[in-house]
C-alpha positions in Angstrom: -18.6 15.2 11.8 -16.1 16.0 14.5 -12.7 17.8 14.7 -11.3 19.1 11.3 -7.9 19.1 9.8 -5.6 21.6 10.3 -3.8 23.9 7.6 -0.1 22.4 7.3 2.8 24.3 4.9 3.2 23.7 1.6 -0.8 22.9 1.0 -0.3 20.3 3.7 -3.3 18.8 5.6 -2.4 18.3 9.2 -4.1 15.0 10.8 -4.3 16.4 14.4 -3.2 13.1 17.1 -6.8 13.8 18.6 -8.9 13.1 15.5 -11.3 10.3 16.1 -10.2 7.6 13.4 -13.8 7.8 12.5 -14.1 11.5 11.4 -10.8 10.6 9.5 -12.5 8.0 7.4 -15.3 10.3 6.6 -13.0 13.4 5.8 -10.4 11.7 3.6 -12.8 10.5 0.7 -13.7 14.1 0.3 -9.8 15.1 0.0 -9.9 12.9 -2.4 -12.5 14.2 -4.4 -12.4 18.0 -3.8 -8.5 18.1 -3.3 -6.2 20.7 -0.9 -6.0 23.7 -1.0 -3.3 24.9 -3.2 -3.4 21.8 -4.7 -1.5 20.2 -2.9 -0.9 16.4 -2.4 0.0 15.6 0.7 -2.0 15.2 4.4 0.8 14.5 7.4 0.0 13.4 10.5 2.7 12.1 13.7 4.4 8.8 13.3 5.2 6.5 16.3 1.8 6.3 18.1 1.5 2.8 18.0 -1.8 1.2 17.1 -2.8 4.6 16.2 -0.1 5.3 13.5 -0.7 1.5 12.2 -5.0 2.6 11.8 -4.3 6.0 9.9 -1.8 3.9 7.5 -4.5 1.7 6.7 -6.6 4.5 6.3 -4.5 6.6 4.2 -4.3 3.2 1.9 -7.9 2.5 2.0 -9.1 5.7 0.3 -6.2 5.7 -2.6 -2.9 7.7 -0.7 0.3 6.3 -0.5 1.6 6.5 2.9 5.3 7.5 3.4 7.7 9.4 5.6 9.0 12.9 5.6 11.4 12.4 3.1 14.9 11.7 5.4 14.7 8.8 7.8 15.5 11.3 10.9 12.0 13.1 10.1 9.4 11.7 11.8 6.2 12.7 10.1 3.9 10.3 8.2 2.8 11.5 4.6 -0.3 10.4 2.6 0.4 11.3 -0.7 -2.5 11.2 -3.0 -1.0 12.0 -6.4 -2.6 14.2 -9.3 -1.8 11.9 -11.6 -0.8 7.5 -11.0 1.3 5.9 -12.4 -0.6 2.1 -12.7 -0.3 -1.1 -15.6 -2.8 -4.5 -15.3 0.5 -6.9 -14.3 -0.9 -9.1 -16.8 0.0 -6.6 -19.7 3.7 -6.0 -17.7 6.0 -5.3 -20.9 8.9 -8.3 -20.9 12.5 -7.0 -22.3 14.5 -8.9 -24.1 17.1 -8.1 -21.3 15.2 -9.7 -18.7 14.7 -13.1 -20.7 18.0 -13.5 -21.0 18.6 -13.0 -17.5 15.8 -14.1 -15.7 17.0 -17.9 -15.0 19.4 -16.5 -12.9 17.4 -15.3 -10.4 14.3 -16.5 -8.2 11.9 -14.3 -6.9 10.4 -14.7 -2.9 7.3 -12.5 -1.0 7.8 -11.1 2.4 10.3 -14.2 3.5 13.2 -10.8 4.3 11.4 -7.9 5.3 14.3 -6.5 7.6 17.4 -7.3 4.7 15.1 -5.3 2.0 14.6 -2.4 4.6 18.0 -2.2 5.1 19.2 -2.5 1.4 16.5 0.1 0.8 17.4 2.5 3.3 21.8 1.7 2.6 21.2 2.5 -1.6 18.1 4.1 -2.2 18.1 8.0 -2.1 16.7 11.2 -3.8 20.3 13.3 -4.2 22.8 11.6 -1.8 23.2 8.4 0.3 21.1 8.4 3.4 18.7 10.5 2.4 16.2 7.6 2.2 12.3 8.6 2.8 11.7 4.8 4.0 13.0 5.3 7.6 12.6 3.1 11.1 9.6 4.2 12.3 7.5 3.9 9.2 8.9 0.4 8.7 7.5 -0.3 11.7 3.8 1.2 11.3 4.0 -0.9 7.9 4.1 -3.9 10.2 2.1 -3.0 12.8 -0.8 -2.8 10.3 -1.1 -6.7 10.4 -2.0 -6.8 14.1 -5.0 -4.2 14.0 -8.9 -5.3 14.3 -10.6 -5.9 10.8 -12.0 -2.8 11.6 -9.5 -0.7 10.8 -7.4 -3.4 8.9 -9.4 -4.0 6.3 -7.5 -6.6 4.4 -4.5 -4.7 4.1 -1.1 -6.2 4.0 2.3 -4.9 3.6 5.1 -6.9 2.9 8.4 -7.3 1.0 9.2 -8.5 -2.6 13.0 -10.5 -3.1 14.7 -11.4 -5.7 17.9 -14.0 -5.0 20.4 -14.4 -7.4 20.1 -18.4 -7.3 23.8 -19.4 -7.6 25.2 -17.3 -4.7 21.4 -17.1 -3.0 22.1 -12.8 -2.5 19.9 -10.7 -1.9 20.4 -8.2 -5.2 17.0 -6.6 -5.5 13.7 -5.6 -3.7 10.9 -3.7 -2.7 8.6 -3.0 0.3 4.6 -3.2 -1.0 1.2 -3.3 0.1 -2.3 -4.8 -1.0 -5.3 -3.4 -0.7 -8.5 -6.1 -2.0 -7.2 -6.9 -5.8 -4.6 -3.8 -6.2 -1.1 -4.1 -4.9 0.9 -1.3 -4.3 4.6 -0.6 -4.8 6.1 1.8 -2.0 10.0 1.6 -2.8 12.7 -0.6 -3.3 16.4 -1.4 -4.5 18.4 -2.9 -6.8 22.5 -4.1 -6.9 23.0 -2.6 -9.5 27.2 -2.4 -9.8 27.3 -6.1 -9.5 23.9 -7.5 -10.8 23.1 -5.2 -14.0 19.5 -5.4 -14.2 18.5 -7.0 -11.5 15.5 -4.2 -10.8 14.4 -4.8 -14.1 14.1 -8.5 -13.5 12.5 -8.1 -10.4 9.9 -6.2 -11.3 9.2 -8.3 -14.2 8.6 -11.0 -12.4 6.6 -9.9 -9.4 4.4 -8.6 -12.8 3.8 -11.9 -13.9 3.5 -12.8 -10.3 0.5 -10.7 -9.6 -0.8 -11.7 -12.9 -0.7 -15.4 -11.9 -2.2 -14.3 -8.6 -5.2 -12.4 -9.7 -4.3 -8.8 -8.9 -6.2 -6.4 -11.1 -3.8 -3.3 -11.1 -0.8 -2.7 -10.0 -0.2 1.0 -8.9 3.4 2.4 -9.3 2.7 6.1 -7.8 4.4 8.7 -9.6 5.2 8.8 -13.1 8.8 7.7 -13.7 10.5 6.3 -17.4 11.4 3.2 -16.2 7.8 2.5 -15.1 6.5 3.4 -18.3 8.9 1.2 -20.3 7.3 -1.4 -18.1 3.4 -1.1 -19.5 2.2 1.7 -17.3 0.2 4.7 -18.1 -0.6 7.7 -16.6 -4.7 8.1 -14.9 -6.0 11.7 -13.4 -7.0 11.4 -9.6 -10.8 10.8 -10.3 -9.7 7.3 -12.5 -7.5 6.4 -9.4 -9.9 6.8 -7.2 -12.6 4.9 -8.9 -10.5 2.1 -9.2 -9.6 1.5 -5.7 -13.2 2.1 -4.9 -13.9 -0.9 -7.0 -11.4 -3.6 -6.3 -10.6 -3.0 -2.5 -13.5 -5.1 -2.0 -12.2 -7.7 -4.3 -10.1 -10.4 -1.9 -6.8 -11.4 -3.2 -3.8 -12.4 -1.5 -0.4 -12.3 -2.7 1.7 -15.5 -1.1 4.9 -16.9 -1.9 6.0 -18.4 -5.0 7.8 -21.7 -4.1 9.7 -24.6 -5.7 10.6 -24.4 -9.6 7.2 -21.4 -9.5 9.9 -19.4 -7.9 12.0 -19.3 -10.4 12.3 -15.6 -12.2 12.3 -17.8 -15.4 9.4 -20.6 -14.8 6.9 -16.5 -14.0 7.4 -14.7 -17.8 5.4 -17.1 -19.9 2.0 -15.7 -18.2 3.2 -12.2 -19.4 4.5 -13.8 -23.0 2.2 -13.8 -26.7 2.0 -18.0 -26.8 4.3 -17.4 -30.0 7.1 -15.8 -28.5 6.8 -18.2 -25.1 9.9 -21.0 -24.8 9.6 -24.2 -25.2 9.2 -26.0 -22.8 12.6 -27.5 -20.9 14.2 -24.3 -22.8 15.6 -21.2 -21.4 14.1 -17.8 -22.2 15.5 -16.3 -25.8 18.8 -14.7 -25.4 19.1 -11.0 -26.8 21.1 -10.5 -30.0 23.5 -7.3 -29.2 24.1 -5.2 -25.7 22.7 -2.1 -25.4 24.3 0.1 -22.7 21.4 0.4 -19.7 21.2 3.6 -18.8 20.8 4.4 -15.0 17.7 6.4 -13.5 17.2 8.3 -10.7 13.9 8.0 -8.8 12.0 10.0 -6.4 9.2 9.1 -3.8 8.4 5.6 -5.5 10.8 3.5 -6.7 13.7 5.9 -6.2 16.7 4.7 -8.6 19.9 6.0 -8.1 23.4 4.4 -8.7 22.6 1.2 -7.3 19.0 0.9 -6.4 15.5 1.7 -7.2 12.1 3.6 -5.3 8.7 4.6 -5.5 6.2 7.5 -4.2 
């Protein structure tokens, strides 16, 4: 094996710029499976080295981390998170709220058809403590992308794309979120929702691209770190080793996420495939309408789906 990593702050792995992509692939499996010192979580390496920066994101996805940014978009250091615990749910058990029945025909759900409106509604209301402090910055946007153009090599099947959902009438963007899939698993990085004028938007977009993935094939659907919302939505929690068995398994298993088009689009026309056959609408109906409002309470998320007054995220 060639050149090691280097010893970062904070139980940090540095991935030095002159590492042989190679030696990376060997040593991350093993920081998988033996951990950081410290016990940490995180390996960092530069961003904005081109095809270089685009190879050690598809690395970093290959073997189970989540790649990110250095939590404010003016840092430019890229993260591999690979978390103690996950945060993951098989889409086709994604819990459906009564909320999101009743609103659901309202809205219609696209893949990767705006990736630069969902960047920038991501990086304008998505924040840990205060607007603009936004881990999904320029540059990391951009390595995202870049992805797409590298040999199969390196590339590996991976794709990253966005997620929309339009309200139909006034055909606004209102939520969103930038994901990746890796064989059968897909990914969510982070995302937003319009929340002042489109109560529950997030909720309904996530419920949706659920029974989206479902209807696709996808196997699990990893949701990072542990939040409430992403409980209330079927996930559970799994220790590193669980994680990293399942990726193991189903990156080799070929699925591709395309776009849902015509009345398939509809946020509506996806729930049934999550839905007991009792509790499913007839068809020609709309979805049951909730007896009684609860007040929704908002939630304020860090690294993954980060939700804060008027969006969500994930890390």
């Amino acid at each position: 094996m060639g050149q090691c990593m280097g010893q970062s702050p904070l139980g940090m792995a540095r991935i030095p710029s002159s590492m042989a992509l190679e030696d990376l692939d060997d040593i991350l499996p093993h920081i998988v499976d033996e951990g950081l010192p410290g016990g940490g979580e995180f390996v960092v390496a530069n961003l904005g080295e081109g095809e270089r920066t685009a190879s050690v994101i598809a690395l970093l996805v290959w073997h189970g981390f989540l790649p990110m940014s250095g939590g404010r978009r003016n840092v430019d250091l890229l993260l591999g998170k690979m978390h103690m615990k996950r945060c993951v749910l098989e889409p086709r058990k994604t819990h459906v709220p009564k909320k999101v029945r009743k609103r659901a025909k309202e809205f219609r759900l696209t893949v990767d058809t705006a990736w630069r409106e969902v960047v920038e509604s991501i990086q304008r209301l998505t924040y840990t403590t205060a607007p603009g402090d936004c881990w999904l910055s320029d540059k990391v946007a951009e390595g995202y992308q870049d992805v797409h153009k590298l040999s199969p090599k390196w590339r590996r099947g991976i794709r990253f794309m966005s997620v929309e959902l339009w309200h139909a009438e006034t055909n606004e963007l209102v939520a969103g979120e930038i994901g990746y899939t890796c064989g059968s698993v897909y990914s969510s990085c982070t995302g937003f929702s319009v929340k002042d004028k489109y109560p529950g938007a997030g909720s309904v977009q996530l419920v949706a691209l659920g029974a989206w993935l479902a209807k696709q094939g996808f196997q699990l659907w990893d949701l990072g770190m542990e939040l409430d919302y992403k409980l209330d939505l079927g996930g559970h929690m799994v220790p590193r080793a669980a994680w990293a068995k399942e990726v193991r398994s189903l990156r080799h298993r070929s699925c591709a996420l395309g776009c849902p088009t015509g009345d398939e689009a509809c946020a509506a026309a996806l729930l049934p495939v999550l839905l007991p056959e009792a509790s499913r609408p007839a068809e020609g109906t709309a979805p049951a309408e909730e007896k009684g409002k609860k007040k929704q309470k908002s939630r304020l998320i860090n690294g993954s789906h980060e939700v804060a007054t008027e969006s969500f995220a994930t890390a």
